[in-house]
Structure formats: structure tokens, C-alpha cells
N, C-alpha and C positions, 0 to 999 in steps of 0.2 A: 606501683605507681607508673611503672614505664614499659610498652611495650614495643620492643624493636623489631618487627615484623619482616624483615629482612634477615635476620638469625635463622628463622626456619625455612627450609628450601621447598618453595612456591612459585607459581609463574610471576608475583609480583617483584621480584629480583629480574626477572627479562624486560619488564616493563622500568624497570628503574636504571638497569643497564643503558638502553636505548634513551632514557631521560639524559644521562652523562654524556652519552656518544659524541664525541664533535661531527660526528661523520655522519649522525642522525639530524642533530639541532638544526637543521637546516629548513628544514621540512616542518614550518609552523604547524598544520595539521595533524601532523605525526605528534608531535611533542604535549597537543592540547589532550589529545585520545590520551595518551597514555598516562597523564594525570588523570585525565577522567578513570581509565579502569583503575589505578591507585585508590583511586575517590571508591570504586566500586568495591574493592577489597577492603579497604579502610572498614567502609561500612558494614559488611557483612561478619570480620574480627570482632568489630566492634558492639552488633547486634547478641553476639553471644554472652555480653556482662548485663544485659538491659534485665529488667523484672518482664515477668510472663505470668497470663493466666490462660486456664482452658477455657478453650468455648467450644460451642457445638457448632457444626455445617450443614447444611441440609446440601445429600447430594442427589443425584435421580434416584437411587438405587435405598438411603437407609441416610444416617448419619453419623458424621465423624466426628471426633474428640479432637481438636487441634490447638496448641501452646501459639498464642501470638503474643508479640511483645505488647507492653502497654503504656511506656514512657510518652510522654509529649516532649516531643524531641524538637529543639530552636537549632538549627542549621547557621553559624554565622562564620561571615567570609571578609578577609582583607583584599580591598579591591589592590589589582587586577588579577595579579598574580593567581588568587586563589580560585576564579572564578569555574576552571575546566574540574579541579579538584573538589568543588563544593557540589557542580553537576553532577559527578561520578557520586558521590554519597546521595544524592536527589535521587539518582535513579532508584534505589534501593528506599530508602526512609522518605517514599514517595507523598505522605501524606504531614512529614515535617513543615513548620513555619522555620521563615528563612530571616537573617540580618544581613546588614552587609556594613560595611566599616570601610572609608576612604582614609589611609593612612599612609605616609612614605617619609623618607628620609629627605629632611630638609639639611643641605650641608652650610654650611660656613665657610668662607674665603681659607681659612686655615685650615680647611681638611676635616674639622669636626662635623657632627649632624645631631640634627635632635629630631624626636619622631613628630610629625606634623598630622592633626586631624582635620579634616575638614567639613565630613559626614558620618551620622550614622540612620541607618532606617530599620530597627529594632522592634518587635511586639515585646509585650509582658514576660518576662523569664523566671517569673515566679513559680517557685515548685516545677521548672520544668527541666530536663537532662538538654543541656548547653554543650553543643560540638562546636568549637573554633577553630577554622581550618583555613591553614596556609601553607603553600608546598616549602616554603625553607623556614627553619628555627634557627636562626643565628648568633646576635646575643640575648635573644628571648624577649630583649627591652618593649618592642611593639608588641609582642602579643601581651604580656603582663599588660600596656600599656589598653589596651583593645578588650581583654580580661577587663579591669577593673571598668572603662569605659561601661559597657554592656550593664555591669552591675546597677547602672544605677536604673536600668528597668527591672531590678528586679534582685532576689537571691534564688539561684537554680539548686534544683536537686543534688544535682553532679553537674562539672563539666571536663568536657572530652577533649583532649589537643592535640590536632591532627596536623603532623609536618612528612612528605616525603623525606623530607632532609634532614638533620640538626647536626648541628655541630655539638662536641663535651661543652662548650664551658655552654652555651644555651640550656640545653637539655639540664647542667646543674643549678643554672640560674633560676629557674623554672621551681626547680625542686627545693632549691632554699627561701623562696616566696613562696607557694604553695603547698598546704599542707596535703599529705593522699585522700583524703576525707573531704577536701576541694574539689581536686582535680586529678585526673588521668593524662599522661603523655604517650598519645600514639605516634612512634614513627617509623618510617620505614628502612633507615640505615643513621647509624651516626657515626657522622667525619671526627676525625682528633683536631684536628686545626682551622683556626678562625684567624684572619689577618686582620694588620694593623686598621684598615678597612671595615673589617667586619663582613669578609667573607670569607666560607666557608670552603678551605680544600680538601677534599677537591674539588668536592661538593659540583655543583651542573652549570652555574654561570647564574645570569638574573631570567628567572624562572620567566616575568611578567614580559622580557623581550622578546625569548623565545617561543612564546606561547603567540604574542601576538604583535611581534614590531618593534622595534626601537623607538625610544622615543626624547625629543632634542629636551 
């Protein structure tokens, strides 16, 4: 049910390196790319679980026997954050239908939060393989939250969960709500520690500022 993509020694640890960097984050542009190529490798790990069938190609010369996947693949993203990351898997599952999900943490004067929706723009996910991609997995609360959302366009084939980051208890929370016959958890490294906050150390800071701004 969980793959940590960062375990095995790939350029996607230099790209994640430089995601952490204080000394990188500086550089909005920089930080968007390299979710995207995250997005890009994501996808390509990812395309290796999908169902395939052959077909033929006519080329100048004769024709070829070629395995393409054959999933109808739904692309859905927590705005903002996830945006550079959902592009990076675009580029690859070029012919994917896309959602997108407006959701954040609404806090309370005491410190608490509760997860807040206020859009989603979804097609049918009926029989179709459901990728949900956000660069951090923290307590998991909003994606389960964004998960069950989604469903009600639909029950998918599978769905795929796609975080650069998570934190242990997220990635368990995940796993004690979702059965593997549900869902797949892609990520690319997971932190041991999540603060009283709910972020994750050391985790890279709030992905959605770095990516694109602060905001009041």
C-alpha cells in the first residue's frame, strides 16, 4: 500500500533535497519546477502499476507491437499548493481528466483548525483510476477529507496518493482509514515528526508559500 520513493537512490532525492533547502526556497520558480519534476517521476513510478494492453503502430517501415496503459486516469489536486505537482503528472498522463479541490485550514482563536471546503470542479470517477496529489501528507485529515469529497462523483477503480512529504502519523492515518484494495499511498520521503500544529519536521515549510507567495 505505500510507496516511498525516496528509499531508492534516484534523481528525485536531488529534487527533494533542494525542495528542503532554506538556501533554495528562495527562488519561487525554482521550488515550483521541482515539484513539477516530483509530479513527473511520481507519474512515471506510478504508470508502472496501471493495466496495459498491446496494440499495433503503423510506422514508415512495417509495424510495431506496443504495451500502452489503458486506465482512465482523474488527476485531482488541493488548490494551491498542489498545483506545480499535479502539472508535473499532467505532463506524463497527458490525456488525464483533471479535478481540483479548494481546501485549507480554517483555525480558531485557540489554536485549533478545522479543514474548510469551498470548491470542487470534478467529472465522473466512475470506474476510473483517482490520483490525489498534494505535496505535504500531514495528519492526513484533508486528504481523507478531499478522498471522500470526490467520491461522491463517483466510486473509482483505484486511487493513488500522491505527497512529496508525509509525515508517520499521516501516512498511518491514511492506512487505518483506507483499506489497500482502496487506495495506494505514493510518497517521496516520510518525516517521523508532526508538531502540535501539525507540521511536519522537518519536513520543507508551507509548500503553497513557497511555491507562490505568502499570503495574509
Amino acid at each position: 500500500m505505500i510507496h516511498e520513493l525516496g528509499q531508492q537512490n534516484s534523481i528525485l532525492n536531488q529534487f527533494i533535497a533542494e525542495l528542503r533547502d532554506v538556501n533554495v526556497q528562495n527562488d519561487f520558480m525554482r521550488f515550483r519546477r521541482n515539484l513539477e519534476r516530483c509530479g513527473e517521476i511520481f507519474a512515471y513510478e506510478l504508470s508502472k502499476v496501471l493495466s496495459y494492453q498491446t496494440v499495433q503502430v503503423q510506422t514508415p517501415l512495417g509495424t510495431a507491437d506496443v504495451s500502452v496503459p489503458t486506465d482512465n486516469i482523474v488527476l485531482a489536486t488541493i488548490l494551491r499548493a498542489g498545483l506545480p505537482l499535479h502539472q508535473g503528472m499532467l505532463n506524463y498522463f497527458d490525456k488525464a481528466q483533471n479535478a481540483f479541490i479548494s481546501a485549507y485550514r480554517k483555525y480558531d482563536k485557540d489554536g485549533t483548525f478545522r479543514i474548510q471546503f469551498e470548491y470542487i470542479s470534478c467529472p465522473s470517477i466512475e470506474g476510473k483510476t483517482l490520483v490525489l496529489i498534494d505535496p505535504m501528507l500531514a495528519t492526513g485529515a484533508s486528504m481523507l477529507l478531499a478522498y471522500k469529497a470526490l467520491l461522491e462523483h463517483g466510486k473509482p477503480l483505484h486511487t493513488h496518493i500522491v505527497a512529496v512529504i508525509g509525515s508517520k502519523e499521516g501516512v498511518n492515518y491514511m492506512k487505518r482509514n483506507l483499506s489497500p484494495s482502496e487506495a495506494t499511498i505514493w510518497v517521496g520521503a516520510i518525516d517521523d515528526e508532526l508538531t502540535v500544529k501539525s507540521y511536519i519536521v522537518p519536513g520543507l515549510g508551507d509548500a503553497g508559500d513557497l511555491a507562490y507567495g505568502k499570503k495574509d
